[in-house]
Each structure stands twice: as structure tokens, then as C-alpha cells.
Backbone as CSV, one residue per row, in Angstrom:
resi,resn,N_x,N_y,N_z,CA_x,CA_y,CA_z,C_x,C_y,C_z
1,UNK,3.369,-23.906,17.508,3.249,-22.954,16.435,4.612,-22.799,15.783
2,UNK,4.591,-22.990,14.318,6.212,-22.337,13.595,6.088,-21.015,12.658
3,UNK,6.720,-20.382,13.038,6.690,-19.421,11.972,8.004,-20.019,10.943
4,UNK,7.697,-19.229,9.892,8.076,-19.515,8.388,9.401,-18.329,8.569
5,UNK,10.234,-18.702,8.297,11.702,-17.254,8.421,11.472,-16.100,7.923
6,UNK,10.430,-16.098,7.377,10.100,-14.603,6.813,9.524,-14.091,8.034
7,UNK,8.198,-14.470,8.745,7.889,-14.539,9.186,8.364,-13.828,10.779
8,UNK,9.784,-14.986,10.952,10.692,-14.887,12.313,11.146,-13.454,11.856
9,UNK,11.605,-12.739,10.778,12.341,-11.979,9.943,11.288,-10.607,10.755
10,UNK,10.104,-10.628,10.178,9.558,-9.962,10.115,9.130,-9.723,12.236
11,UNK,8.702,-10.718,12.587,8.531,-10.324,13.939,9.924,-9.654,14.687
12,UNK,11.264,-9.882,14.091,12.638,-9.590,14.565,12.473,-8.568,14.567
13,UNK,12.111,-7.162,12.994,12.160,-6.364,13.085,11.712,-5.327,13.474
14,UNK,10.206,-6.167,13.806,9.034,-5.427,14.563,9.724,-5.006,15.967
15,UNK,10.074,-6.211,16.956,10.950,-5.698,17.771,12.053,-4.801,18.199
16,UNK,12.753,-4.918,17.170,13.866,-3.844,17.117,13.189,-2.417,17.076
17,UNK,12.265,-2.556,16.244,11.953,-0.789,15.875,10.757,-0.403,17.227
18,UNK,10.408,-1.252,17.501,9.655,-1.268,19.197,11.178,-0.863,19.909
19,UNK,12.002,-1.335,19.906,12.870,-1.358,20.741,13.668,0.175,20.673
20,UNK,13.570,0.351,19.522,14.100,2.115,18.877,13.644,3.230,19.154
21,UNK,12.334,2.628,19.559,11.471,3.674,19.561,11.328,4.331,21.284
22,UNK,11.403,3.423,21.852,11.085,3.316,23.303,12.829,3.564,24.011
23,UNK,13.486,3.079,23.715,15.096,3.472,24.423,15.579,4.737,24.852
24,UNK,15.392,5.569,23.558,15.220,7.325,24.212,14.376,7.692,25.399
25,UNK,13.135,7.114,24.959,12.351,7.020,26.324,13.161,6.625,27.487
26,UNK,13.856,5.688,27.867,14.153,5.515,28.783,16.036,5.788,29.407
27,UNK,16.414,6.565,28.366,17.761,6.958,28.755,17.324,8.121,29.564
28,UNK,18.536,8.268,30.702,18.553,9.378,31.297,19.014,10.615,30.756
29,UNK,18.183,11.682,31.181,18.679,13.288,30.392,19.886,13.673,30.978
30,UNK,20.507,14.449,30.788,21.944,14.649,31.086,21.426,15.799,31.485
31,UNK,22.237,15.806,33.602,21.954,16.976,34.145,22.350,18.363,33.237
32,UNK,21.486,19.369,33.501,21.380,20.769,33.148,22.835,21.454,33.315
33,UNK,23.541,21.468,34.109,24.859,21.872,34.847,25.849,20.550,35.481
34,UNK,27.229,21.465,35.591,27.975,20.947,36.246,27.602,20.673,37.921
35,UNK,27.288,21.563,38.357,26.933,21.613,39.676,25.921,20.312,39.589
36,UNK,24.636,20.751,39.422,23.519,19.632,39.073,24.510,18.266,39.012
37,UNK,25.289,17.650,38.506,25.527,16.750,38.371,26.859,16.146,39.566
38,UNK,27.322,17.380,40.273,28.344,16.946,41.089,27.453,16.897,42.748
39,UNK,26.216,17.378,42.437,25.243,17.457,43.840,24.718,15.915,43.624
40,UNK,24.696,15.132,42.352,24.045,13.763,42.047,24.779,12.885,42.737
41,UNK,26.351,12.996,42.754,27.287,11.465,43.197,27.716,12.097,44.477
42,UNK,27.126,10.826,45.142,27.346,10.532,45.987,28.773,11.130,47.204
43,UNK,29.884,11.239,46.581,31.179,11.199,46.826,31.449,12.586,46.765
44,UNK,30.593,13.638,46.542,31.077,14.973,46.180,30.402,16.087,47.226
45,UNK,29.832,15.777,48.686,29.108,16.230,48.988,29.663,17.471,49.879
46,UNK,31.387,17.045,50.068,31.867,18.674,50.572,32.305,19.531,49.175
47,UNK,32.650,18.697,48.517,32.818,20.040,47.393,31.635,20.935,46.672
48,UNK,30.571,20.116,46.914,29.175,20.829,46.373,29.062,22.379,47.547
49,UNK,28.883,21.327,49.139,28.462,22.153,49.872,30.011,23.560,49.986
50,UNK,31.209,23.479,49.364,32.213,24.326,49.626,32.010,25.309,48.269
51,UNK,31.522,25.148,47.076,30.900,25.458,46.157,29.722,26.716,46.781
52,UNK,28.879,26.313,47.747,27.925,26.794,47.685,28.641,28.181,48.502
53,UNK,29.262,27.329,49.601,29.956,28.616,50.600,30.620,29.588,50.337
54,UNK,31.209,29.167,48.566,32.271,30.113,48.253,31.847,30.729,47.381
55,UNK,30.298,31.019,47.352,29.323,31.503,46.038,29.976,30.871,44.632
56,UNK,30.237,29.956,44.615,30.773,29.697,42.909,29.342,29.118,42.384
57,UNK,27.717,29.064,42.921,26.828,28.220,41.987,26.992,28.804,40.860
58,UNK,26.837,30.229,40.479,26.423,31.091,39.378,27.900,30.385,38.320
59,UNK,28.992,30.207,38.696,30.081,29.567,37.607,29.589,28.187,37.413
60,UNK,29.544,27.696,38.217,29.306,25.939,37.762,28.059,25.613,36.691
61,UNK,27.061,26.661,37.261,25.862,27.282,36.811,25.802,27.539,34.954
62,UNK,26.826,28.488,34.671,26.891,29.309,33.837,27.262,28.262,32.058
63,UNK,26.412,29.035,30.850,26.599,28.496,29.830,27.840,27.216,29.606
64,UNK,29.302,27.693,29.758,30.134,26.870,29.818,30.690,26.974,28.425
65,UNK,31.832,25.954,27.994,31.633,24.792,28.151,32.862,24.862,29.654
66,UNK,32.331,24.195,30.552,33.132,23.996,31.582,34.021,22.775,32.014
67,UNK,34.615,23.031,32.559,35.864,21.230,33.304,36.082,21.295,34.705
68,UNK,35.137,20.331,35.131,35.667,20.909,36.715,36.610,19.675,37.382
69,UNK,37.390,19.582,37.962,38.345,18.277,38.778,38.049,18.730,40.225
70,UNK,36.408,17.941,40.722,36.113,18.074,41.784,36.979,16.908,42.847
71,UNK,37.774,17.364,44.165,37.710,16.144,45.001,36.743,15.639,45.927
72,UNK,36.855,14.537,45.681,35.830,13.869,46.495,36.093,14.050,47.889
73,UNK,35.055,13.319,48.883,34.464,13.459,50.208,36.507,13.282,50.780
74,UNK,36.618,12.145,50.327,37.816,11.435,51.204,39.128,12.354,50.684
75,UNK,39.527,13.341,49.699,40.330,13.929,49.533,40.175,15.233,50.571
76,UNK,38.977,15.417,50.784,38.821,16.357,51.652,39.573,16.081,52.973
77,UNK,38.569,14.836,53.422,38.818,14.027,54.533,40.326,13.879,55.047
78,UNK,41.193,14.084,53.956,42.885,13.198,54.284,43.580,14.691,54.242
79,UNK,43.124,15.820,54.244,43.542,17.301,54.598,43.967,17.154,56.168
80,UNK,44.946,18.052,56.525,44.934,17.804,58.655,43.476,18.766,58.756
81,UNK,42.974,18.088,59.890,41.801,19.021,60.318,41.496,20.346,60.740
82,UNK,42.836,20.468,61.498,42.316,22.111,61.658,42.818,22.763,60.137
83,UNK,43.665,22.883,58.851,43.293,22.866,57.731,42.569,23.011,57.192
84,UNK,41.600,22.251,57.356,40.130,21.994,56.368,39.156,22.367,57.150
85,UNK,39.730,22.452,58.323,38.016,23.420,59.104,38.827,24.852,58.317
86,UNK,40.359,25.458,58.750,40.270,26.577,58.524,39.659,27.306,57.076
87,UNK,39.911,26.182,55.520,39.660,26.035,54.209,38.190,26.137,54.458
88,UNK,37.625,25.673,54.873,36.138,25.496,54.725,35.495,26.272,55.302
89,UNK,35.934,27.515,56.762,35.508,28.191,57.439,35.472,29.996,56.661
90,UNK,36.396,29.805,55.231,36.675,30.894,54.733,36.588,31.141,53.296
91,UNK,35.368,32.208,53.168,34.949,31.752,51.695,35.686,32.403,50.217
92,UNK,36.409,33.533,50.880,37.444,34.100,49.513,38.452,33.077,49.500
93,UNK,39.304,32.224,50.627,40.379,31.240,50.454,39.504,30.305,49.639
94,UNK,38.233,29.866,50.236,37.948,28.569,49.779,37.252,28.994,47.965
95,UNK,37.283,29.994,47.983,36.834,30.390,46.188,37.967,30.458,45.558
96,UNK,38.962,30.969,45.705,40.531,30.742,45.224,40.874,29.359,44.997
97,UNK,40.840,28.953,45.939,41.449,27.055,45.731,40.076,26.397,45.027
98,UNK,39.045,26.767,44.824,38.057,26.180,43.571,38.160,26.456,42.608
99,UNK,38.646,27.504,42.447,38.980,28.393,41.080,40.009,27.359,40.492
100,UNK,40.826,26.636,40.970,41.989,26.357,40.735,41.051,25.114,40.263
101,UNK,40.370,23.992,40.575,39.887,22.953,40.037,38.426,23.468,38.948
102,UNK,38.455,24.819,38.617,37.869,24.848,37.652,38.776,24.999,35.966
103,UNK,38.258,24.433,34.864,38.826,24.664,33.874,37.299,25.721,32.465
104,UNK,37.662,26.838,32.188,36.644,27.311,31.354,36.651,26.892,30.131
105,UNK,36.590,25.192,29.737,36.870,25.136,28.905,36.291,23.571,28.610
106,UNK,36.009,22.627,27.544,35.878,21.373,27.700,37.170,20.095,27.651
107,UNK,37.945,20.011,28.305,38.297,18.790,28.570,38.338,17.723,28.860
108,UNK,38.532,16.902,27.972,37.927,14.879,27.625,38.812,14.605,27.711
109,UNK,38.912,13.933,28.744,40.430,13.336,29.661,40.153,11.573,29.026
110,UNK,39.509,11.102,28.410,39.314,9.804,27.896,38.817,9.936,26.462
111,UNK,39.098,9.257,25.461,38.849,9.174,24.526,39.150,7.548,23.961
112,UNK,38.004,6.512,24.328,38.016,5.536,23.475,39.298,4.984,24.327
113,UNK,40.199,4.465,23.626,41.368,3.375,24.607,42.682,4.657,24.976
114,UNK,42.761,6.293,24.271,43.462,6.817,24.848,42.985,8.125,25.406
115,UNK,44.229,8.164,26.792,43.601,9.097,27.628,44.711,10.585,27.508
116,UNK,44.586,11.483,28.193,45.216,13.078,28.353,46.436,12.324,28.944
117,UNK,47.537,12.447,28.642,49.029,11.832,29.778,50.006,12.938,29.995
118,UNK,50.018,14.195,29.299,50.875,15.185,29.250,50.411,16.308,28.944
119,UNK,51.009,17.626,29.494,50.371,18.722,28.893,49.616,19.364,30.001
120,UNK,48.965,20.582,29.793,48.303,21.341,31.123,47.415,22.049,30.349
121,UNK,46.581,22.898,31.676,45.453,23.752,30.846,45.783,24.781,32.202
122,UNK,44.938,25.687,31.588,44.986,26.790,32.993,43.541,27.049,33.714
123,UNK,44.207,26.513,34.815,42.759,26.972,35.209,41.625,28.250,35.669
124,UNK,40.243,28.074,36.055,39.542,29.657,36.148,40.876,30.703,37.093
125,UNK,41.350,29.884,38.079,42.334,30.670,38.782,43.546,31.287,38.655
126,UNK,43.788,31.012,37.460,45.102,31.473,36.724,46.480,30.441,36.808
127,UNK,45.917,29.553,37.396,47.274,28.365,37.789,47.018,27.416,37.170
128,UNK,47.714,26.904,36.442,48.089,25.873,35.152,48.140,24.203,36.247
129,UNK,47.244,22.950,35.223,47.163,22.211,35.633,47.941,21.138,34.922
130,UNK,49.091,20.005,35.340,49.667,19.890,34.908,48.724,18.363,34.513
131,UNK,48.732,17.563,33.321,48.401,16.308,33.134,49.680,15.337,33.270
132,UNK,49.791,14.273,33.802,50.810,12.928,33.443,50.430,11.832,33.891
133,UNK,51.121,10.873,34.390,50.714,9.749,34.795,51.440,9.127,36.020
134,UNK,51.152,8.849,36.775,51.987,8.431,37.795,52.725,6.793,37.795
135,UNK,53.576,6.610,39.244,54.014,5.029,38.404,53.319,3.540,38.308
136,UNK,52.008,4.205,38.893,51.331,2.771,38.755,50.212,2.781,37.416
137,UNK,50.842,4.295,36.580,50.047,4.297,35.064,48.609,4.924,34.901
138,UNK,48.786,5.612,36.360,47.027,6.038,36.385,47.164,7.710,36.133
139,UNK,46.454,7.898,35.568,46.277,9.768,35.218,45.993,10.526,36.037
140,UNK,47.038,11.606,36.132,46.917,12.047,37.078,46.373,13.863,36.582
141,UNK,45.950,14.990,37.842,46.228,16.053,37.166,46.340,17.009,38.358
142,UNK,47.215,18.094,38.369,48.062,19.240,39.109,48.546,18.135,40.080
143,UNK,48.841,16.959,40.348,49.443,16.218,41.039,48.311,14.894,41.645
144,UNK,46.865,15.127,41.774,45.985,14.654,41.880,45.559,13.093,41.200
145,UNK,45.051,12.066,41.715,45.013,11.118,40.647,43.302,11.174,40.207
146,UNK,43.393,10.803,38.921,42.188,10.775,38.627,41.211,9.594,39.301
147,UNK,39.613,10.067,39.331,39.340,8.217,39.620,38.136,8.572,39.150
148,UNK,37.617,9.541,38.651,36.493,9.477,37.800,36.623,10.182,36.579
149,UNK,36.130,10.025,35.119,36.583,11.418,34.267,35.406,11.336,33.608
150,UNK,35.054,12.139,32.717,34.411,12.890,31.669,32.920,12.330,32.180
151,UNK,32.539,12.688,33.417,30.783,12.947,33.907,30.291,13.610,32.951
152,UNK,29.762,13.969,32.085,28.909,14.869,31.493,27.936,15.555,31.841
153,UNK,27.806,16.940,31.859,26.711,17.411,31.884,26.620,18.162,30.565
154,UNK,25.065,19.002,30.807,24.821,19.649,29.414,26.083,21.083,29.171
155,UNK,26.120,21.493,30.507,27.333,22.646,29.890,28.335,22.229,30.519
156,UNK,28.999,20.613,30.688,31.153,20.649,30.469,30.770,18.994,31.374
157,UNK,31.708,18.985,31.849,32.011,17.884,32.486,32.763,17.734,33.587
158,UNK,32.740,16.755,34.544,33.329,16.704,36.138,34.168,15.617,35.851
159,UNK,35.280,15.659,36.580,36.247,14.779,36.862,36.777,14.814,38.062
160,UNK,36.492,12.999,38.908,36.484,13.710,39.951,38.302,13.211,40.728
161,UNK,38.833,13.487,41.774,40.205,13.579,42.247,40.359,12.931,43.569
162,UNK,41.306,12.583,43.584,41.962,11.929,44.945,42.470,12.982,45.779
163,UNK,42.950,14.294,45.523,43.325,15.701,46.342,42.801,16.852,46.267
164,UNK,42.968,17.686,46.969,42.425,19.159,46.983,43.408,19.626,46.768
165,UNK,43.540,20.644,45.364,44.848,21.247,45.246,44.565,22.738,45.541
166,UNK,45.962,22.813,45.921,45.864,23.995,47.013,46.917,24.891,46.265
167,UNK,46.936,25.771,46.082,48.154,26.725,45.454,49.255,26.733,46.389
């Protein structure tokens, strides 16, 4: 069978607009919350559950626009242990030092080929987070290196960290 180029023309575009039509269909919705979306990866499962201990759902929760610089499992992990049992055993300490990786605000630590390298924000806790870069060029923030940024959710975004910063 040949089709005639009008023809090819015309079945091309049929496809595409099949293809337009159906793609929304199949993109994923962007979790509801910050929380919602830091309970999704994998890598975040003591800061969710230290979240929960330190009553912060209702903030992570809340309209927004929010910034959170969650650390992951292994930043936890590289704390000394009796440390992080004592951090984790206590929920006004451990709401203080979350406070500190929250930002009430939206920060897009990536934009296209440039990223945040200088400069600070303050965080829910009143302690200012510093942005730069360290010497192997990777972004860092309150001393932390980045290794995930701008997660999106519907109210702010997660970025997630190599440390637990501690005041």
C-alpha cells in the first residue's frame, strides 16, 4: 500500500493530535503537599517519620508556598548514634532543628543551566540558610550538599540534603 504525501501528512497529524490528547492523561498529578511527596521517595523515610513525631504534618500540610531541604535516610544515618537516638527521641528539639530545614517561601534552586550559588533565606526557624558551592562545584545549602532540588509539589517544593543541620 502507498499513501500519497498528503495523505502521510494527514495520517501524521491525526497522530499527533491522538497523541495530545491522551498525554495529560497519562502524566502524573503532582502530589497535594510537601509532605505527600517527601513520604513518596524512597530516601526520606526518617525525615517523614521525624516530621510526624515533631507534629510538623499540619506545616508541610499547609497552603504554602513552601521549601523544604529534607535530609535523606543516610544524612541521618552519618549523625553519632546516641545523637540521633537522643534527636529523634525528643519532639520540641526535633521540631526546632526541622524548623530550620523549612523555608516559608518558594525556592528554585535550578533554573534551566543556572543554579542558586550565593545568598541565604531564613528559615521557618529563624536561622538563615546560607547558599554556595563547594570545591568540587556542587550546591550546597547551610553547609549541606545538595543532591536532589526542586521536587515539586502542589504547595512548594523539596530539596533533598546530604546533612541534618543542627543549630
Amino acid at each position: 500500500m502507498r499513501l500519497t504525501r498528503a495523505a502521510a501528512c494527514r495520517s501524521l497529524a491525526g497522530c499527533l493530535i491522538a497523541l495530545s490528547l491522551t498525554a495529560p492523561a497519562l502524566a502524573q498529578p503532582r502530589p497535594a503537599t510537601v509532605l505527600d511527596l517527601a513520604a513518596q521517595q524512597k530516601d526520606l523515610t526518617t525525615f517523614v517519620a521525624a516530621v510526624h513525631t515533631a507534629g510538623l504534618d499540619d506545616v508541610l500540610k499547609s497552603a504554602g508556598p513552601i521549601t523544604v531541604y529534607a535530609p535523606t535516610d543516610e544524612a541521618f544515618a552519618k549523625m553519632p548514634a546516641a545523637e540521633r537516638a537522643a534527636l529523634l527521641g525528643s519532639p520540641e528539639r526535633l521540631k526546632a532543628v526541622l524548623l530550620g530545614h523549612v523555608v516559608k517561601d518558594m525556592v528554585k534552586m535550578r533554573d534551566g543551566d543556572s543554579a542558586i550559588t550565593s545568598g541565604s533565606v531564613t528559615s521557618a526557624a529563624g536561622r538563615d540558610l546560607a547558599f554556595g558551592v563547594d570545591d568540587r562545584e556542587r550546591t550546597t545549602v547551610g553547609g549541606a550538599r545538595l543532591v536532589q532540588w526542586d521536587l515539586q509539589a502542589a504547595n512548594g517544593c523539596v530539596n533533598t540534603i546530604d546533612k541534618v543541620l543542627l543549630p
